[in-house]
C-alpha positions as CSV (number, residue, x, y, z in Angstrom):
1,X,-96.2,-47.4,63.6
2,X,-99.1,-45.6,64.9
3,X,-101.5,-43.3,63.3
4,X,-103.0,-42.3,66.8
5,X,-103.4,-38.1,66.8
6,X,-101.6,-36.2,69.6
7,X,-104.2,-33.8,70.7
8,X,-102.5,-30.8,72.8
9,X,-104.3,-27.6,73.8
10,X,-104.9,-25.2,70.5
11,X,-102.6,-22.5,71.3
12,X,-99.4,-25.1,70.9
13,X,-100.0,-24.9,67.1
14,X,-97.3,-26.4,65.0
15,X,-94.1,-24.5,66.1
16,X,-91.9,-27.1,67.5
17,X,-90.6,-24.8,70.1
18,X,-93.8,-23.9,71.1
19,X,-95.2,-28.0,71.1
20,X,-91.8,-28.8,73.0
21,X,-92.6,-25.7,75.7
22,X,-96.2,-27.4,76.1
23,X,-95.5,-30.7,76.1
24,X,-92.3,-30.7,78.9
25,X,-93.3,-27.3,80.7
26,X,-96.6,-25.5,80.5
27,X,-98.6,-26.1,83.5
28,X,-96.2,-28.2,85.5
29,X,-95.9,-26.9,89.4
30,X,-92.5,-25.1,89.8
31,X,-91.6,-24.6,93.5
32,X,-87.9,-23.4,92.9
33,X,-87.8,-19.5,94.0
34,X,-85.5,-18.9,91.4
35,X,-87.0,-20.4,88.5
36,X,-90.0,-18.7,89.5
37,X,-88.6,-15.5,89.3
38,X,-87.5,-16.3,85.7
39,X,-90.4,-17.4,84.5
40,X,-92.1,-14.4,86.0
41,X,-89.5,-12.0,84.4
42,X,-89.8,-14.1,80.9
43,X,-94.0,-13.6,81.0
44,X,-93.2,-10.3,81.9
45,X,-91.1,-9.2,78.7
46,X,-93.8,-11.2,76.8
47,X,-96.5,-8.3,77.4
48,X,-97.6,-6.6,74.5
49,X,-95.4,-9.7,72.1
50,X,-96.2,-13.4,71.2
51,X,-94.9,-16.2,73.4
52,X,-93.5,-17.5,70.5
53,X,-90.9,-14.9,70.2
54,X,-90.3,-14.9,73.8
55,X,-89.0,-19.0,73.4
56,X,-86.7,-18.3,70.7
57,X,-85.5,-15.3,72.9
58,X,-85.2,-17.6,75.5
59,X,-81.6,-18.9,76.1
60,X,-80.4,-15.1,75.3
61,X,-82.4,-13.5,78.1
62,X,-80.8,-16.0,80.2
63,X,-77.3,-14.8,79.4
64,X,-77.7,-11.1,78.8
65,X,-79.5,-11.1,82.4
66,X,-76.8,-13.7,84.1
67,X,-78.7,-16.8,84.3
68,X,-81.6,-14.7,85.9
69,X,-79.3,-14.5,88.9
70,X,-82.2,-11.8,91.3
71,X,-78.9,-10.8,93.3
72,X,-77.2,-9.7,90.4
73,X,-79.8,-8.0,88.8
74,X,-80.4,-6.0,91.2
75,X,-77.2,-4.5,91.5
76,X,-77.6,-3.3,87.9
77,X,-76.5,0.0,87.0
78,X,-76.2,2.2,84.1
79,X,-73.8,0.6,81.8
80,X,-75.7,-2.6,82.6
81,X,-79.1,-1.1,81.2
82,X,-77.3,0.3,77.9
83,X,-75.5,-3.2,77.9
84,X,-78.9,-4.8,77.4
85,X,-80.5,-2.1,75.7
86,X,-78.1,-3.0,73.1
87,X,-78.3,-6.6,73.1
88,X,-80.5,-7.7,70.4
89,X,-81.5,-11.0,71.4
90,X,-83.5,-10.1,74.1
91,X,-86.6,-7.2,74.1
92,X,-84.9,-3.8,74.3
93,X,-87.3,-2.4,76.5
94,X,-86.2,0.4,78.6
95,X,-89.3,-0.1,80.6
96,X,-89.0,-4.0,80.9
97,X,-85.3,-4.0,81.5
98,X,-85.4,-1.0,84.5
99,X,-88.6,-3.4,85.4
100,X,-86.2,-6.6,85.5
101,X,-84.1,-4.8,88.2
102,X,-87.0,-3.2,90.4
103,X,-88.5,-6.7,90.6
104,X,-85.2,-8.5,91.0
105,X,-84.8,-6.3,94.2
106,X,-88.6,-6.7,95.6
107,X,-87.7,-10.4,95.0
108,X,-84.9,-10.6,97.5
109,X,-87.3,-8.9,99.7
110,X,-89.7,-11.3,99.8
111,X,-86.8,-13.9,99.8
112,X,-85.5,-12.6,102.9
113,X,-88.9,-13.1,104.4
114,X,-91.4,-16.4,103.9
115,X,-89.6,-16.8,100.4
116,X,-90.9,-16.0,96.9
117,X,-92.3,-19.3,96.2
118,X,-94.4,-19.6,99.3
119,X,-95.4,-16.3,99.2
120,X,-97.0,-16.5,95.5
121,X,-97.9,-20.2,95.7
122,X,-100.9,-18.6,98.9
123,X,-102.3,-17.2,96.3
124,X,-103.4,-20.7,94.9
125,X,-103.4,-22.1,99.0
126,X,-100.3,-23.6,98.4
127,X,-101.0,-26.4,95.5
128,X,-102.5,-26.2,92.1
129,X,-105.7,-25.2,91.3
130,X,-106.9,-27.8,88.3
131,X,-109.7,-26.7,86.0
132,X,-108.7,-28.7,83.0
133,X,-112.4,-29.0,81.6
134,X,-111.9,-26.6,78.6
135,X,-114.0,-28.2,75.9
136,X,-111.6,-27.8,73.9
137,X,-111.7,-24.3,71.9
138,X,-109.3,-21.2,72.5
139,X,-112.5,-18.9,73.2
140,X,-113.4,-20.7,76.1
141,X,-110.4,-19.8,78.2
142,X,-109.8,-16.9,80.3
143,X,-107.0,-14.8,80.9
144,X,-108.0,-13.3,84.4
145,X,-108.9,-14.9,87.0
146,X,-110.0,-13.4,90.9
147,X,-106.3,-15.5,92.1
148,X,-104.4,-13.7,89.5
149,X,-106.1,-10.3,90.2
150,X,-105.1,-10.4,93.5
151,X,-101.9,-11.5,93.0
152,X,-101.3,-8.7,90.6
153,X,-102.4,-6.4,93.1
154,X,-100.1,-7.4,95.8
155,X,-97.0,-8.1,93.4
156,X,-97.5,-4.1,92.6
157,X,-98.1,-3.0,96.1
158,X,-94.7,-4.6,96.8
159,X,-92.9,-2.6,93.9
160,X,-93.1,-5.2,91.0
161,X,-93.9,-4.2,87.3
162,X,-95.4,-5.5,84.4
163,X,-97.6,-7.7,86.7
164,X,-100.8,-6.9,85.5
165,X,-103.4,-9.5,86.2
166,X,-103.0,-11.5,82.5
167,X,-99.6,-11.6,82.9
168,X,-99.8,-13.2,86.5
169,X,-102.7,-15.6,84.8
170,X,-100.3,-16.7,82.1
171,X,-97.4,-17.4,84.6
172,X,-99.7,-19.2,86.6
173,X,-100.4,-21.6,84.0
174,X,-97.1,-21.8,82.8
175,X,-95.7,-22.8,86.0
176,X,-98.6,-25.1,87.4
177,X,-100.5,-23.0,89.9
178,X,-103.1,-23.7,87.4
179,X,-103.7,-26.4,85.6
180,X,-105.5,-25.1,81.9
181,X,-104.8,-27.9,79.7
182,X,-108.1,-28.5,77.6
183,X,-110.0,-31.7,78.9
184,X,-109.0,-33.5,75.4
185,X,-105.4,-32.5,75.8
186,X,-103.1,-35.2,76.4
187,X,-101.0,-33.6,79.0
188,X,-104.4,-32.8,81.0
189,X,-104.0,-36.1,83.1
190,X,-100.5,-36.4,83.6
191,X,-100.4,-32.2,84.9
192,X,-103.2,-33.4,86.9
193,X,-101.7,-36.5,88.8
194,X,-98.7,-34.1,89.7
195,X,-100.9,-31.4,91.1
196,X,-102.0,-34.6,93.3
197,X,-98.3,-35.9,94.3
């Protein structure tokens, strides 16, 4: 048996959900349109909460919002929003939720058009951006950057909410635009060779 130490980035702590999210998910490149919009949605509801409750919420907010289905959502209408208001396994958010089906209609929008996923990965030029040279410490990272200012900018101009730039940081990480896992991270290399591929 080894006694080798996993080292992971700072902010995966000890939760095992939130080691499991970091070590399978955080930072790998996610192309799929609709998984984007998920994800986006998920770091949306996170605003103002920890991540941590956003995981355990997880596998509810995919039911309660049927399997983050954008075409669905969007034809959401009263007795939907009182259906989730009252769920409590997800955020009941009458902001968020009304934000859900806004943004699940300026997705199909953009879908229509050069797609969701091409359209937000321009905002990186179309493959990760990897700046995985953290030394090491949670005070060193940044939660802005000018790629996620601008896409918060055009995400809002288009009609989407809760898109401020940290949100669009933190869903760039988490789906591999950018690659932040500290330098002495062991995941560092690996979401760097697929940023390669």
């Amino acid at each position: 048996m080894s006694n080798e130490v996993i080292r992971r980035c700072e902010w995966a702590g000890t939760d095992p959900q939130m080691i499991r999210y970091h070590d399978e998910e955080w930072g790998v490149p996610v192309y799929d349109a609709r998984e984007l919009f998920e994800r986006l949605m998920l770091e949306a509801n996170q605003a103002g909460l920890s991540w941590s409750t956003i995981l355990r919420k997880r596998e509810t907010f995919f039911a309660a919002y049927d399997g983050w289905d954008p075409e669905k959502i969007a034809s959401y209408g009263e007795d939907d929003i009182e259906r989730l208001m009252a769920d409590p396994g997800i955020i009941r958010n009458r902001a968020k939720i009304n934000a859900a089906i806004g943004n699940a209609r300026a997705f199909l929008k953009l879908e229509a058009g050069d797609g969701f996923s091409h359209y937000l990965w321009s905002f990186v030029g179309g493959k990760p951006l990897v700046r995985a040279s953290q030394p090491g410490g949670l005070a060193d990272l940044v939660s802005t950057t000018p790629e996620s200012d601008a896409m918060s900018k055009a995400l809002k101009k288009l009609g989407f909410k809760f898109v401020g730039s940290t949100i669009c940081y933190a869903f760039m990480q988490s789906v591999g635009m950018v690659n932040d896992h500290q330098v002495n991270c062991f995941r560092a290399a690996d979401v760097s060779a697929m940023a390669a591929d």
